[in-house]
N, C-alpha and C positions, 0 to 999 in steps of 0.2 A: 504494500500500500504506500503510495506517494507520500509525500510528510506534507503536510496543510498547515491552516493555524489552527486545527485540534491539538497539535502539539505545543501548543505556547501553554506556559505553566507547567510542562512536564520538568522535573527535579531527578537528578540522580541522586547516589546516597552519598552521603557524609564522607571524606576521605581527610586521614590526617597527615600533614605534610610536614616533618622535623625541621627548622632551617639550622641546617647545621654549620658551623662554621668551614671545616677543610674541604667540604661541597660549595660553600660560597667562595673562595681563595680558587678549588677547580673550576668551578661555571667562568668565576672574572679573567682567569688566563685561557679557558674555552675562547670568550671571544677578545681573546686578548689587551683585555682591559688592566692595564699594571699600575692603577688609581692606588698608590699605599695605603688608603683608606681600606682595602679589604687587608690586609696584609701587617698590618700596624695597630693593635688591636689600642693602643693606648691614644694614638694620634685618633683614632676612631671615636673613642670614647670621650675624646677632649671635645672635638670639632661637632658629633653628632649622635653622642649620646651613648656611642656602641658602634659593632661593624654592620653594616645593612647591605644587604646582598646586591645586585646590581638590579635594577629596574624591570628587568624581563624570568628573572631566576625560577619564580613559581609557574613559568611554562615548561621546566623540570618534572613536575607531577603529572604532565598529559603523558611520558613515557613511561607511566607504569598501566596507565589505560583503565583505570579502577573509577568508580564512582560517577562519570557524568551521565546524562540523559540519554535514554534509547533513540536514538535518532534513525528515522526511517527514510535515508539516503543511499544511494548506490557510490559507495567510498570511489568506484573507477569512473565514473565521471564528474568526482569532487576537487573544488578548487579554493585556494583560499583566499579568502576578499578582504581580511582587514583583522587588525588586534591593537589595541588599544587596554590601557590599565589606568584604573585612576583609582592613585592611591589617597587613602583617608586620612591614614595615620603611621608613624614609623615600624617597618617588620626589623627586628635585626637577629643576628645570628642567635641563636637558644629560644626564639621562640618555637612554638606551636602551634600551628595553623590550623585549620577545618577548613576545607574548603567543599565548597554546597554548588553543581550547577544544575542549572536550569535553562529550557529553553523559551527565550525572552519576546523574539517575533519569528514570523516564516512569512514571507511573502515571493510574490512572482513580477518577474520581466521578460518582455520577450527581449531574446536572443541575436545577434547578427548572424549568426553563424550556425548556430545551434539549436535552435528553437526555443520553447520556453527554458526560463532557468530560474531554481528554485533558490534563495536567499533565507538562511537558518542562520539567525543572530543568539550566539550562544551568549549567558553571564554564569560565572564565577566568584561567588562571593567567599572572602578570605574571613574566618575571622580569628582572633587571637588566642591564646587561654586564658585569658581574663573577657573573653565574651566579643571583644571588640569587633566591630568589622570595621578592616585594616586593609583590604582592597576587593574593588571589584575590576577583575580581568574580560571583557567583551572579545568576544570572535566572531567571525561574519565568516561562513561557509556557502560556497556556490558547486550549486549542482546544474548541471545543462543537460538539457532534453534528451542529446545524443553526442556518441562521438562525431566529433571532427572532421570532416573528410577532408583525407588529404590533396593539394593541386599539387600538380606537376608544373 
């Protein structure tokens, strides 16, 4: 069955996400960020409270593939349209996360190429172990009618 906006308001289950520090120090040399702010746990904690992982780090937890929404998309004609995070409040390394998604819109365009394509606006809410919520992460998934046909 095509995914609609019957699926808006669908919720996967709860997953909990460690931000650990020698995982934040791997993620910031991953994309080669050598900011001493990860790495300098003292200059960290002068300037901003503590070490805070880098801006993208909680898209870490979609590799374990655990907890989000049933989405009823064909993954081989999926593409990715957009992520954005807006964060609330500061995560830093020793927190404890939960993170909750749900799916927030589905709507449809037609296609150039493709025919219709279907637009599944995930959110991600973070929240702390003291309750907070500390970010919400948005993803915007496209699905297209059909493959591609290739020109010569």
């Amino acid at each position: 069955m095509p995914m609609d906006k019957d699926a808006v308001g669908r919720t996967g289950s709860p997953v909990e996400m460690r931000v650990e520090l020698g995982k934040v120090r791997e993620f910031a040399r991953a994309i080669k960020d050598d900011n001493s702010v990860y790495f300098d746990e003292e200059r960290a904690k002068r300037e901003q409270g503590g070490v805070m992982p880098p801006l993208t780090f909680t898209m870490t937890q979609a590799f374990w593939g655990e907890g989000g929404p049933k989405l009823d998309l064909d993954f081989r004609r999926l593409l990715h349209g957009g992520q954005e995070f807006e964060y609330r409040k500061p995560v830093y390394a020793g927190d404890r996360l939960t993170a909750t998604g749900r799916v927030a819109d589905v709507y449809k365009k037609p296609g150039k190429r493709g025919g219709e394509m279907t637009f599944a606006v995930l959110e991600t809410e973070y929240k702390n172990q003291n309750g907070e919520v500390v970010l919400v992460a948005r993803s915007t998934l496209i699905e297209t009618a059909k493959a591609v046909e290739k020109k010569d």
